[in-house]
N, C-alpha and C positions, 0 to 999 in steps of 0.2 A: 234572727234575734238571738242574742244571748240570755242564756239560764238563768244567767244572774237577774237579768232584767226581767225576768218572766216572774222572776220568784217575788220581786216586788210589787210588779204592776199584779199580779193573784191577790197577793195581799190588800193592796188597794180596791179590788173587784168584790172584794167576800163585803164587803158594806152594804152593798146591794142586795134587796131582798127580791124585787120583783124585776119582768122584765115586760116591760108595755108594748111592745112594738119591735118585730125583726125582720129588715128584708134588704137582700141585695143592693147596690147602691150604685156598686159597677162589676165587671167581670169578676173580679174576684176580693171583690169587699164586701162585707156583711157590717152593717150599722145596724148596733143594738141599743135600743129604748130605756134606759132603767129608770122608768118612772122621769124626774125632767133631767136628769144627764143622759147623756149621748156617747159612746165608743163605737170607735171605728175601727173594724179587724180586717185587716191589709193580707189575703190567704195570698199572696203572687209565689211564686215558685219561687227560691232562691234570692224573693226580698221580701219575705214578710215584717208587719211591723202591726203594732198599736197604736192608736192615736184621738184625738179630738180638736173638733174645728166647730167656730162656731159662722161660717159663712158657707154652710151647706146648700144645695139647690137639686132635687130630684129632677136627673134628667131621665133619667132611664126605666125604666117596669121591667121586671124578669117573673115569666111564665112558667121555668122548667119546672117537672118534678120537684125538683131540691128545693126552689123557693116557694114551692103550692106544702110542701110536708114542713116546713122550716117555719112558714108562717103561722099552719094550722098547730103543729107542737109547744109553740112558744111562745107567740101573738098571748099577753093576759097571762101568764102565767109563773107562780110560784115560785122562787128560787129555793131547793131542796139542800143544793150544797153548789160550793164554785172550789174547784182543786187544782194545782197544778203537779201531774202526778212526780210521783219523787225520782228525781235522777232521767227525767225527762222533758222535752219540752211541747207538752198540751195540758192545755187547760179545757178543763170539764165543767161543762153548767148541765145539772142534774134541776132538772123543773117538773111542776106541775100543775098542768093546763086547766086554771080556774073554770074556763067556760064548760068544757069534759064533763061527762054524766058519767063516767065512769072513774075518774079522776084520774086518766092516764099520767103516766111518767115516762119523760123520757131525756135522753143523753146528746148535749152536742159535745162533740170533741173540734178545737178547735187545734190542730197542731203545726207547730212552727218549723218543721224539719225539712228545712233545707229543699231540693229538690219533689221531695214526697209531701210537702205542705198541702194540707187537707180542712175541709170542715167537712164531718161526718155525723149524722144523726143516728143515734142506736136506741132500742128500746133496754127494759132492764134487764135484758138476759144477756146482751151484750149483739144482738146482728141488730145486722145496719136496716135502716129502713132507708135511708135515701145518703147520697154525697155528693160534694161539690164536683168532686173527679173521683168518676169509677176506674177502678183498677183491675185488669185481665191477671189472673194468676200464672197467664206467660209472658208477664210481664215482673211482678213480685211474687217473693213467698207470701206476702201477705194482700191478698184477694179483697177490695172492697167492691160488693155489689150488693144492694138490696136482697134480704134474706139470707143472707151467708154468714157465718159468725165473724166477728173484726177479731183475729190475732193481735195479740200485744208487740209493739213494738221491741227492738232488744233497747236495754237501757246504754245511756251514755256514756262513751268508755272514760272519757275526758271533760270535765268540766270547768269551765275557765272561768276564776271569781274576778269576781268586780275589782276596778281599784280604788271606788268609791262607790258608797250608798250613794240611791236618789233619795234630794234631803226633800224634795216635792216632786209626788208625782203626774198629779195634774198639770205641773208646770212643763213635767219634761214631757207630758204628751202630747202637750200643743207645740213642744217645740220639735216632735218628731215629724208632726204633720209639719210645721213649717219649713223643714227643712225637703221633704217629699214632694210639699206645693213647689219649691222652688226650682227644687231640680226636674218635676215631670213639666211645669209650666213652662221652664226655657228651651225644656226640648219640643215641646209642642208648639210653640212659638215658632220655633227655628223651621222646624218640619214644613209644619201649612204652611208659614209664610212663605217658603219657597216654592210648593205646590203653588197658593194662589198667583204669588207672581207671577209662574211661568203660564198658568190660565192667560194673564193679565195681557200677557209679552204678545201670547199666540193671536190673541181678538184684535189687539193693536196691527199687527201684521197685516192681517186678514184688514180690519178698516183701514190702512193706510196702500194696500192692493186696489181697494175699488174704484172702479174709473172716475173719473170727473164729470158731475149730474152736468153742469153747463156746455161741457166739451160735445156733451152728447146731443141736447139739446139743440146744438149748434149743428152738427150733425144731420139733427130730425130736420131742421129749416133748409139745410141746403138740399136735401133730398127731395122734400117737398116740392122746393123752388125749381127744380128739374123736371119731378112732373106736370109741375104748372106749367111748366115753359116748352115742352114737348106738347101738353094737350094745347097750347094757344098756338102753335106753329105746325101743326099736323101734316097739312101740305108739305112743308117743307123736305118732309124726313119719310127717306124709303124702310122698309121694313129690312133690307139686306143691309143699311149703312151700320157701320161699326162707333163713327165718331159724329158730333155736330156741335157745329159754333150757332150758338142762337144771343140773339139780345133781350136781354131782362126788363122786367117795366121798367127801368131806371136809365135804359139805352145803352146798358154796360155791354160787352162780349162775355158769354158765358159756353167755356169747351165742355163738353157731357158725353164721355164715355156712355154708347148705349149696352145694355144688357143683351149677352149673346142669345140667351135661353126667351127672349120674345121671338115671338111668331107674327105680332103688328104693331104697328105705332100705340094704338088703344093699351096692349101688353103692355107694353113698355113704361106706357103714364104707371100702369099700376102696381108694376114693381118696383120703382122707385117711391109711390107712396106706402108700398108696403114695409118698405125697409124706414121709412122718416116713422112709420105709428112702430114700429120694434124698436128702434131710438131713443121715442118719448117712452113708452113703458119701461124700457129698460132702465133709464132715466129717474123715472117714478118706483120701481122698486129697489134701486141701490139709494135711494133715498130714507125710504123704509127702512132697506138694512142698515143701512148708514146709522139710523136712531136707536135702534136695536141692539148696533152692537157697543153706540156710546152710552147705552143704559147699563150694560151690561156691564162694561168698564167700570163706570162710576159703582155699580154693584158691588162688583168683585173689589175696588179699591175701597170701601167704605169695609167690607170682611177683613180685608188688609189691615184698617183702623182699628177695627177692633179685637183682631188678635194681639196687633202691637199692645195695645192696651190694657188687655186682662188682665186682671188680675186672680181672679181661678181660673181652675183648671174648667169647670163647667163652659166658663164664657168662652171655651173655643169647641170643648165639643158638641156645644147644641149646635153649633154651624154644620159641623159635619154629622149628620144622624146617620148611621148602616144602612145603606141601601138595599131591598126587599128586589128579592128576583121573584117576577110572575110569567107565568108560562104563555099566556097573551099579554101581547106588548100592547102598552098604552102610549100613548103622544105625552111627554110631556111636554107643557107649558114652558115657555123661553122667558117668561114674561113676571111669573111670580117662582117665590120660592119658599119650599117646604122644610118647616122645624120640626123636633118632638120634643117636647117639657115636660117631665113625668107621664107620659103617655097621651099628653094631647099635642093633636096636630094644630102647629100655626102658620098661618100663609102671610108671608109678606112682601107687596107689589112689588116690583124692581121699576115699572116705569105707570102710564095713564093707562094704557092698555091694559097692564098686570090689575092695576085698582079696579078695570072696568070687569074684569074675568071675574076678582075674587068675589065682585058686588053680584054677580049675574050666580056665580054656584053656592053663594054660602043659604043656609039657609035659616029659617027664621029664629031659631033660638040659639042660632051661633052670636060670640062675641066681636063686636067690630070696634076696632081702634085707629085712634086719629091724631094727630100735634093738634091741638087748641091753637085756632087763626093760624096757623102756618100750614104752606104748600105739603103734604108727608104722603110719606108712603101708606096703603092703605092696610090694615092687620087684619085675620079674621083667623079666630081661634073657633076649632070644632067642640063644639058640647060633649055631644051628642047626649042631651039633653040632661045633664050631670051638672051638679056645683061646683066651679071651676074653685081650686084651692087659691088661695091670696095670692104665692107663693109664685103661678103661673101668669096670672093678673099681671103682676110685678116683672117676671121677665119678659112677656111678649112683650110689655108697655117701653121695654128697654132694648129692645129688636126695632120698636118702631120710631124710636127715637133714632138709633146708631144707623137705621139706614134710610134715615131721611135728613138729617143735618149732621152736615160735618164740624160745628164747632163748636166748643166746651162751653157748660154752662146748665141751669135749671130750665127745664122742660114741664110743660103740661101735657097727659096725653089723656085724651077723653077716650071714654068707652062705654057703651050700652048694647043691648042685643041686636038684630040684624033689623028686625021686623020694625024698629024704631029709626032705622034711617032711609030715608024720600029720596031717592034716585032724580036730580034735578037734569043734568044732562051730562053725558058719558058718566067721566066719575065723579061730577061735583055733587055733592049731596047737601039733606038739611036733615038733622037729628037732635029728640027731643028723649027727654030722661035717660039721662045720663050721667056718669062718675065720674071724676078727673083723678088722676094720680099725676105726683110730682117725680120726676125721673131726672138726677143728675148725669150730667155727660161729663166724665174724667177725661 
């Protein structure tokens, strides 16, 4: 960011008395509360920015240090002074923590400089208590790690003036996120969409490889019809012959290579019924897959829809949540799949099987959602036995729309607790007290 711009947006910040609420929002964004306005501080290395949006959606929760010291310093608290120091580019909110028995004070610095862009918290003597990104002193001269005093930056050699004032700056802060939304949403558009597709390409492959269920079938019968035709002609057939022409109930000629690895006629029947029941099962399970991997498709094509579609940036990373490595491996499910919305888990079926899983593990004070009269997918959001915020209500209910109808238009999607819906058979259910929300499909 440029100075100039800094020197304004400070100006526009000192308005602000209090700050209601501070916490992470993504890797390197801190969204600050000031009572009912909202900023958004963009720390990214070498593109930090300012900004405000009013179609926010918590996807994410951050545990570290910095966001457990950041919350507890600020969360409720006092604004002392807001500075943008001179001939530099950080801005300083000096606060003080209403809830605090002792009425601690303390410093974020929020700084805009290029490669070293930082949000630091300091007490008043100047060390850090906590930062976004700690700094090894074999790395800078200037050291940031908890306990250690923060050195001053050197100031600006060059400072480059505006060639206009901002004549609004609210206007132009929304027009910085607008232009941020634009350009991270095309690239992330661009990205997944071609990850999914190539998901998409590979399962097509893979279902258009499997054999043919009737070819097989066909298969199992004439197998069969071999050993039938061998046990009804037993006499016929030495246990040394290689080949035999036998006639079928139907008076046809039928040639049957026999199987070398029999030792008697009786053998014989049974290995060619063995091979017709390997046939039909084989038969029976690439039917299975078969379904499985056209659920899967329709799945992954419906994620496809609605990347194309987003319109924030949130609506495509709730798709993708960071994947958690554990040290025992668990199976997952082919069959549902797993969101996080501000830190709750939501599962959404991919096929009947998926609805029939999530009906079997959710449990009783988890949220279950449904399309009102139409065929959907089934939703089950984890409590864990917590008040689930509007805000999440709202986006599962728009998960279980996008991945249960593909076509535009107003949705109803019902929702009540688990323990309120009768498991009728596999996954058809009946459920009583209940809420509808209205959900448009763009």
């Amino acid at each position: 960011m440029r100075y100039c711009e800094l020197v304004q947006i400070a100006n526009y910040l000192k308005r602000f008395k209090r700050v209601s609420a501070i916490f992470r929002v993504d890797d390197n964004v801190i969204k600050i509360d000031f009572g009912k306005e909202s900023i958004y501080f963009d720390l990214s290395r070498g593109d930090s920015k300012i900004y405000k949006r009013d179609d926010f959606i918590k996807t994410k929760k951050y545990f570290a240090p910095f966001d457990i010291v950041l919350q507890k310093k600020f969360t409720k608290s006092k604004i002392l002074d807001l500075t943008l120091l001179p001939n530099d580019k950080i801005i300083t909110i000096k606060a003080q923590n209403a809830s605090s028995y002792k009425k601690e004070i303390a410093i974020l610095e929020l700084e805009f400089t290029g490669r070293n862009t930082n949000a630091i918290i300091l007490d008043e003597n100047g060390v850090v208590i906590e930062a976004l990104r700690h700094i090894d002193e074999s790395v800078s001269f200037r050291e940031v790690k908890p306990g250690k005093k923060l050195l001053p930056l050197p100031p600006l050699k060059k400072i480059k003036k505006c060639n206009e004032d901002i004549e609004d700056v609210e206007k132009y802060l929304y027009e910085v996120y607008e232009k941020k939304r634009q350009k991270e949403l095309d690239r992330l558009k661009s990205i997944k969409s071609i990850y999914v597709e190539k998901q998409i390409e590979k399962l097509k492959k893979i279902l258009n490889s499997l054999e043919n269920e009737s070819e097989l079938k066909k298969r199992a019968d004439e197998e069969e019809l071999k050993a039938n035709l061998i046990l009804a002609n037993m006499q016929k057939i030495a246990p040394y012959d290689k080949v035999v022409e036998l006639e079928d109930f139907e008076g046809k000629k039928v040639k049957i290579e026999l199987p070398k690895e029999a030792k008697s006629v009786a053998q014989m029947a049974d290995i060619f019924f063995n091979r017709a029941r390997k046939y039909r099962q084989k038969a029976k399970n690439i039917h299975i897959e078969r379904e499985n991997l056209t659920s899967k498709i329709i799945f992954l094509q419906r994620v496809l829809n609605r990347i194309k579609n987003a319109n924030r940036i949130e609506d495509i990373t709730i798709l993708f949540p960071k994947k958690k490595s554990f040290k025992s491996k668990k199976i997952k499910s082919l069959n549902y799949e797993k969101f996080v919305i501000d830190g709750y888990e939501v599962y959404v079926g991919k096929n009947e099987k998926g609805n029939e899983e999530l009906l079997k593990k959710s449990k009783s004070n988890d949220i279950w959602m449904h399309l009102k009269n139409i065929p959907s997918s089934h939703v089950i959001i984890k409590t864990n036995k917590k008040q689930l915020p509007n805000d999440v209500l709202v986006e599962a209910a728009k998960l279980c729309v996008d991945f249960s109808v593909d076509s535009k238009g107003d949705y109803l999607v019902d929702y009540t607790q688990r323990r309120n819906v009768k498991i009728k058979e596999k996954a058809f259910v009946n459920y009583v007290n209940y809420k509808t929300i209205k959900i448009r499909k763009v």
